[in-house]
C-alpha positions as CSV (number, residue, x, y, z in Angstrom):
1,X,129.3,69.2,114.1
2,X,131.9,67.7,116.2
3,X,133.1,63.6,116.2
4,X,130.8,63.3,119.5
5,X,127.9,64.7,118.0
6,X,128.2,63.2,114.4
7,X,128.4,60.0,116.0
8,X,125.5,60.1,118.5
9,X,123.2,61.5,115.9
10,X,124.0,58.7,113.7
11,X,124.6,55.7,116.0
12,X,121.0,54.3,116.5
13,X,120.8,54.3,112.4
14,X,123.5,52.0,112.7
15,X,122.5,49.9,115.3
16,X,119.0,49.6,113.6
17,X,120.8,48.8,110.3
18,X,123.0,46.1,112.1
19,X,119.7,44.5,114.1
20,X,118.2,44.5,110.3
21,X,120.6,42.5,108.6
22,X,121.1,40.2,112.0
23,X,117.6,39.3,111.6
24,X,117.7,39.1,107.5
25,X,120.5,36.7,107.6
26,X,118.4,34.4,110.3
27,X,115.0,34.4,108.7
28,X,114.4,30.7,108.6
29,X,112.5,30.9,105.1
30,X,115.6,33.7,103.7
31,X,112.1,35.9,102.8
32,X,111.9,39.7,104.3
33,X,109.1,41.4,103.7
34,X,108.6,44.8,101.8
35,X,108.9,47.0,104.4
36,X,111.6,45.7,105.7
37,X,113.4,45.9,102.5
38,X,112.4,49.6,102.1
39,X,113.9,50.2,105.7
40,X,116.9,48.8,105.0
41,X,117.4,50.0,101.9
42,X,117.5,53.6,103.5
43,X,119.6,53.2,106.5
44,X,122.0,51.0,104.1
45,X,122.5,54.5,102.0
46,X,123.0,56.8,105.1
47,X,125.4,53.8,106.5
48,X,127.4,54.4,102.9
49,X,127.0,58.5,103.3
50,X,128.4,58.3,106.9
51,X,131.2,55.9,106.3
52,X,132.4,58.6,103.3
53,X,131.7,61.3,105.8
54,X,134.1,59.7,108.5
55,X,137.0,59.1,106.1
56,X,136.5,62.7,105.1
57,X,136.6,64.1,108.3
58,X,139.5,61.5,109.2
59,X,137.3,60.0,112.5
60,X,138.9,57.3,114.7
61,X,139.8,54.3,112.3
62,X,137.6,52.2,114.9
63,X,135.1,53.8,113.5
64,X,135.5,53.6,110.0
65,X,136.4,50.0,110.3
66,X,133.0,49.6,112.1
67,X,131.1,51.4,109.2
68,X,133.3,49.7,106.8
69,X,132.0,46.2,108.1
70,X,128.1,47.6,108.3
71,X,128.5,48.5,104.3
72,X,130.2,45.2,103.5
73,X,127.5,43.3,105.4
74,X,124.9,45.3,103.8
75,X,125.9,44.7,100.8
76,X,126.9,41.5,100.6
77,X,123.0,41.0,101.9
78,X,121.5,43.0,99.3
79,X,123.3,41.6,96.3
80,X,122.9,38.3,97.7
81,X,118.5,38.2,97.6
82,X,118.4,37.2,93.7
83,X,120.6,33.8,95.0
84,X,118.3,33.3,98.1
85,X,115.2,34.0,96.3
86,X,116.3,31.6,93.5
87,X,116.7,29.0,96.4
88,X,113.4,29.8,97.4
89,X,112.3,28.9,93.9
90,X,113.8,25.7,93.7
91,X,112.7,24.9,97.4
92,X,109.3,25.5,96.1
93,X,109.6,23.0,93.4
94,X,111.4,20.5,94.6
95,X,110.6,19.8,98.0
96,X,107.1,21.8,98.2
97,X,105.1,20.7,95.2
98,X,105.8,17.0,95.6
99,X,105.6,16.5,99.1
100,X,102.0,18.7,99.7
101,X,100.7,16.6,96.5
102,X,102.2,13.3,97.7
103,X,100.8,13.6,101.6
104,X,97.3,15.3,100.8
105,X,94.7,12.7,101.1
106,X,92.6,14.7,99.5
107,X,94.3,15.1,95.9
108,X,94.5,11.0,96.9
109,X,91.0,10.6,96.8
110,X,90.1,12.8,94.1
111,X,93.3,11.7,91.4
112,X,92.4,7.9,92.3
113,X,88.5,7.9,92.0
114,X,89.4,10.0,88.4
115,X,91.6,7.6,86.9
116,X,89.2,4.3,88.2
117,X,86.2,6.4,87.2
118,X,87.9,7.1,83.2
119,X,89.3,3.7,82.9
120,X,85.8,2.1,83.8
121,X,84.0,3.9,81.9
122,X,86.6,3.9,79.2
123,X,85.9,-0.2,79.5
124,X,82.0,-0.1,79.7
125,X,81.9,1.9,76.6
126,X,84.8,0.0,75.0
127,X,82.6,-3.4,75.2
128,X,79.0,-1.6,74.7
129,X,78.0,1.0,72.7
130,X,74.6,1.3,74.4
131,X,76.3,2.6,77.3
132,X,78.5,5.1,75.4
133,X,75.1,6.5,74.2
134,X,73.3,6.5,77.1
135,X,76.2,8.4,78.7
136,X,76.8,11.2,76.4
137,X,74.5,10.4,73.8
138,X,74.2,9.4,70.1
139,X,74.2,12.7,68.6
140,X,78.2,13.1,70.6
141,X,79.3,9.8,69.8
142,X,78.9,10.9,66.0
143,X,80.2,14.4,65.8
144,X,83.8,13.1,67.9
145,X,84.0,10.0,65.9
146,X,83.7,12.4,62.8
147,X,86.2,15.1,64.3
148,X,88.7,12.0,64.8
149,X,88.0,10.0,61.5
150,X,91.3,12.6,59.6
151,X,94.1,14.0,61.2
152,X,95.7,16.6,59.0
153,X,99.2,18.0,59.9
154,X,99.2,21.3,61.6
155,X,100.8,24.1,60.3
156,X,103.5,26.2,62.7
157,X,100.7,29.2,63.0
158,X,97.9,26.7,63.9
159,X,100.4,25.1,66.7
160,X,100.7,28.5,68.1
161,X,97.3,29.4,68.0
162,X,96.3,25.9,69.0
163,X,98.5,26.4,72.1
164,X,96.5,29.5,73.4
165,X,93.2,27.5,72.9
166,X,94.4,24.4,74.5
167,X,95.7,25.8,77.5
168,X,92.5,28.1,78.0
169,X,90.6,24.9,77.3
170,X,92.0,22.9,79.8
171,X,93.2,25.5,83.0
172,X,88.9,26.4,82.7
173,X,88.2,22.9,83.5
174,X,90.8,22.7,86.2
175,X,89.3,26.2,87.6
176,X,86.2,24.7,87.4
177,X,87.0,21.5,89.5
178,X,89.5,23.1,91.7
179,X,86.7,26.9,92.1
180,X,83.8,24.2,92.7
181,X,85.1,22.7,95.8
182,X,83.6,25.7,97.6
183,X,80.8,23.9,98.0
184,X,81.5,22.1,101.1
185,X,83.9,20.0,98.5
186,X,81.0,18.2,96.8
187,X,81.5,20.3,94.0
188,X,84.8,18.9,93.0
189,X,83.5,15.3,93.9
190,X,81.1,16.1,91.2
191,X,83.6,17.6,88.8
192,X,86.0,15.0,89.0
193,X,83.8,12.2,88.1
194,X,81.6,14.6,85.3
195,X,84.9,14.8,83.9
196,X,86.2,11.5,84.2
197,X,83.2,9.3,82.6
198,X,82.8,12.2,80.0
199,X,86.2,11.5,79.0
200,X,86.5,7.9,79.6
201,X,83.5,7.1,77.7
202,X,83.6,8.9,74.2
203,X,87.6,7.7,74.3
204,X,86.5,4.2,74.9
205,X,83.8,4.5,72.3
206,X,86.4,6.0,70.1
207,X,88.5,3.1,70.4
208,X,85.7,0.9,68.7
209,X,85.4,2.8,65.5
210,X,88.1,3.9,62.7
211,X,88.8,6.8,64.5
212,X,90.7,4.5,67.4
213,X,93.9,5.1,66.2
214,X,93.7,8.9,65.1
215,X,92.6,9.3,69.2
216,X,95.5,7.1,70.4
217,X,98.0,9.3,68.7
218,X,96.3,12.4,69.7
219,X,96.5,11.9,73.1
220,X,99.3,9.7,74.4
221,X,101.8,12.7,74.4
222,X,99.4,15.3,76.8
223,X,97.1,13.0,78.0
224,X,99.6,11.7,81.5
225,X,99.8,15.8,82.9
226,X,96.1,17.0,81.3
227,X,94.2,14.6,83.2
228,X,96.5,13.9,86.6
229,X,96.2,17.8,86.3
230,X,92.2,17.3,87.0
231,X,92.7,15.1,90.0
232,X,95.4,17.4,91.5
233,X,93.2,20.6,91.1
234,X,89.7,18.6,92.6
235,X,92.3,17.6,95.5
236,X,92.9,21.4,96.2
237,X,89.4,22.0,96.1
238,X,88.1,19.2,98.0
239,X,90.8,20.5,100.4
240,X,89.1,23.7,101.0
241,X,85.6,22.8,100.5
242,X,86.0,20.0,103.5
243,X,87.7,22.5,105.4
244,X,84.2,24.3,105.7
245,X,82.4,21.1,107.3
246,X,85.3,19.7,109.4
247,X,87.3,23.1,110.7
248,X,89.1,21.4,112.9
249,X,88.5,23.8,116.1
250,X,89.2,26.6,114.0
251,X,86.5,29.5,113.4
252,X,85.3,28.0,109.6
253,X,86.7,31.9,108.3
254,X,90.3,31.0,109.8
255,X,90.2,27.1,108.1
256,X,89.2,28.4,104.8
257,X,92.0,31.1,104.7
258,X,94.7,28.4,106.1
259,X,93.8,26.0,103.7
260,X,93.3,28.1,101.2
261,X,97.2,29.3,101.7
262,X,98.0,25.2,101.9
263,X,96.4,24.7,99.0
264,X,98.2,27.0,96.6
265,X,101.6,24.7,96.0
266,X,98.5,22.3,95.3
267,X,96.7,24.0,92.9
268,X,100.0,25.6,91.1
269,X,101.1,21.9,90.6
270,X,98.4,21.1,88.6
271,X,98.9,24.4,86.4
272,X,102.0,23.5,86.0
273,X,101.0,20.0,84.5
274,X,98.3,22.1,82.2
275,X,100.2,24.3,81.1
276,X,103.0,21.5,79.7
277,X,99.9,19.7,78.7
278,X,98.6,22.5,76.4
279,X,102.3,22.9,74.3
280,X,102.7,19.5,74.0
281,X,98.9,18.9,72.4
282,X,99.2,21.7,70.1
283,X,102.7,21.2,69.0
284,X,102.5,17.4,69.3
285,X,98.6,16.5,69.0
286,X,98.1,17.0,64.9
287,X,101.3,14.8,64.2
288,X,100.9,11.3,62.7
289,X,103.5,10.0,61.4
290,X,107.1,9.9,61.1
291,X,109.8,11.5,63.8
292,X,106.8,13.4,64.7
293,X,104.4,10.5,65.7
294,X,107.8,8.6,67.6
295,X,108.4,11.8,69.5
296,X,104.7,11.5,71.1
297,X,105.3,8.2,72.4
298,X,108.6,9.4,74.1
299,X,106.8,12.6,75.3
300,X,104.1,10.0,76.9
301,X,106.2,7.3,78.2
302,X,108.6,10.3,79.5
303,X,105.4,12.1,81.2
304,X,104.4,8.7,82.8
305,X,107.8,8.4,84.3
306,X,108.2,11.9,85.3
307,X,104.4,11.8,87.0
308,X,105.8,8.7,89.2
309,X,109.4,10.2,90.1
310,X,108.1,13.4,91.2
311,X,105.2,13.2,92.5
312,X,105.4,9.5,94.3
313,X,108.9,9.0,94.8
314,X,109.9,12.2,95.6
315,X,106.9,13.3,97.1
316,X,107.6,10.3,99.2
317,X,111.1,10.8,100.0
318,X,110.5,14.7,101.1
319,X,107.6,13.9,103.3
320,X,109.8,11.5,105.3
321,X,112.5,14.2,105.4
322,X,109.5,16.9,106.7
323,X,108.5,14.5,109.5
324,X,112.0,13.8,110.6
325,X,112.4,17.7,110.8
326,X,114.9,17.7,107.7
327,X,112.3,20.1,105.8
328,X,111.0,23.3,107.3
């Protein structure tokens, strides 16, 4: 094969290769899809093959110093994914999360009628034990007051083991609220305050009886991410349950798969917060006195303040950076 030959038959691989990594470098979002890896994977090996070839056979140094460039671009751009796609990660999570969680009404709606719906209740059965009964019954009033009257120190094996359960516990009921909102969104409505006077009541009942203070330290190191978690994953539902009654001039298929898509920063938020939620109560939740019981009310107070930051002030500051076209 002579120079003219060797480099016609291999010129368009090069030219594909270069219009590869010109349109990897300029991908707004730094992604490439999988076949486009593959592809370029395979024309950067030839690209290495022929740039050996041409030093062998002593080609004109225009063109090894062209395929010298096309390698070094190459692979600078393949050893350089892990960085972008580590950027993409912390895109994700810090400008993302809070600013989809902060700017959907939705999660609004369902966070705020959660927490007004728990404290209320919480109050109500506070002040009358009638209510607590009437709510969840006598016969569940009794068997958590009894749970709650002892709190015995866990060992490190129960901690573990507690963490699994915990986390099961608590991503089912966010599944639930969050899977529910199929129906037309009702169905997280419906979760969201189920979950909230459940909750609000036997705690508030709880609070009357010896058992008040057992419940107080049990919960106020998880309780800030376990139950904003409920709120944020009835918001995601809602989200795509509305979608299906208002589509928006979109065919109600097309609605549910775009706001499905828009809901999932949504919805891994609030896994996020249960899954924190689930090591903190097991490794946290049995302790009741010492460092151990201090540590809670750091862990709570520090959950509080790290609910606010993120999701409110950063949320806030990134969707005013979206809508001035900072963000992409």
């Amino acid at each position: 094969m002579t120079p003219a030959q060797f480099i016609q038959k291999r010129q368009p691989g090069w030219k594909e290769l270069e219009a590869l990594i010109d349109q990897m470098e300029s991908a707004p979002d730094r992604s490439v899809p999988a076949a486009m890896q593959l592809r370029f994977g395979q024309l950067y090996r030839s690209a290495c093959t022929d740039l050996s070839l041409s030093q062998a056979w002593r080609l004109p140094r225009e063109l090894q110093l062209y395929l010298e460039g096309l390698v070094s671009r190459s692979h600078s751009n393949l050893y350089s994914q892990p960085r972008k796609r580590w950027n993409e990660v912390k895109q994700f999570f810090v400008e993302t999360i809070p600013r989809l969680v902060f700017s959907d009404v939705n999660v609004r709606i369902c966070t705020a009628l959660f927490y007004v719906t728990f404290l209320l209740c919480g109050v109500l059965a506070f002040n009358s034990r009638e209510f607590a009964a009437d709510v969840v019954g006598e016969s569940v009033l009794e068997s958590y007051e009894q749970m709650h009257a002892d709190m015995e120190e866990a060992e490190l094996g129960d901690m573990i083991a507690g963490t699994g359960f915990y986390i099961l516990n608590n991503v089912s009921i966010d599944l639930m609220t969050f899977g529910m909102g199929i129906l037309g969104g009702i169905g997280s409505i419906f979760a969201v305050v189920f979950n909230a006077v459940h909750l609000g009541t036997v705690i508030g009942f709880l609070m009357t009886t010896p058992a008040g203070p057992n419940i107080t330290r049990w919960v106020i190191a998880h309780a800030p991410f376990e139950l904003t978690a409920i709120g944020i994953s009835a918001g995601a539902g809602l989200r795509i349950g509305y979608s299906l009654i208002s589509a928006g001039g979109r065919s109600r298929l097309r609605a549910l798969r775009e706001e499905a898509r828009a809901a999932i920063p949504i919805i891994a938020a609030a896994a996020l917060l249960t899954l924190i939620a689930g090591f903190i109560e097991a490794f946290l939740g049995p302790a009741k006195e010492g460092i151990g019981l201090v540590l809670k009310y750091v862990v709570g107070a520090l959950s509080v303040v790290f609910l606010i930051l993120y999701f409110l002030v950063l949320g806030f500051i990134q969707t005013r950076r979206y809508r001035r076209g900072v963000l992409r």
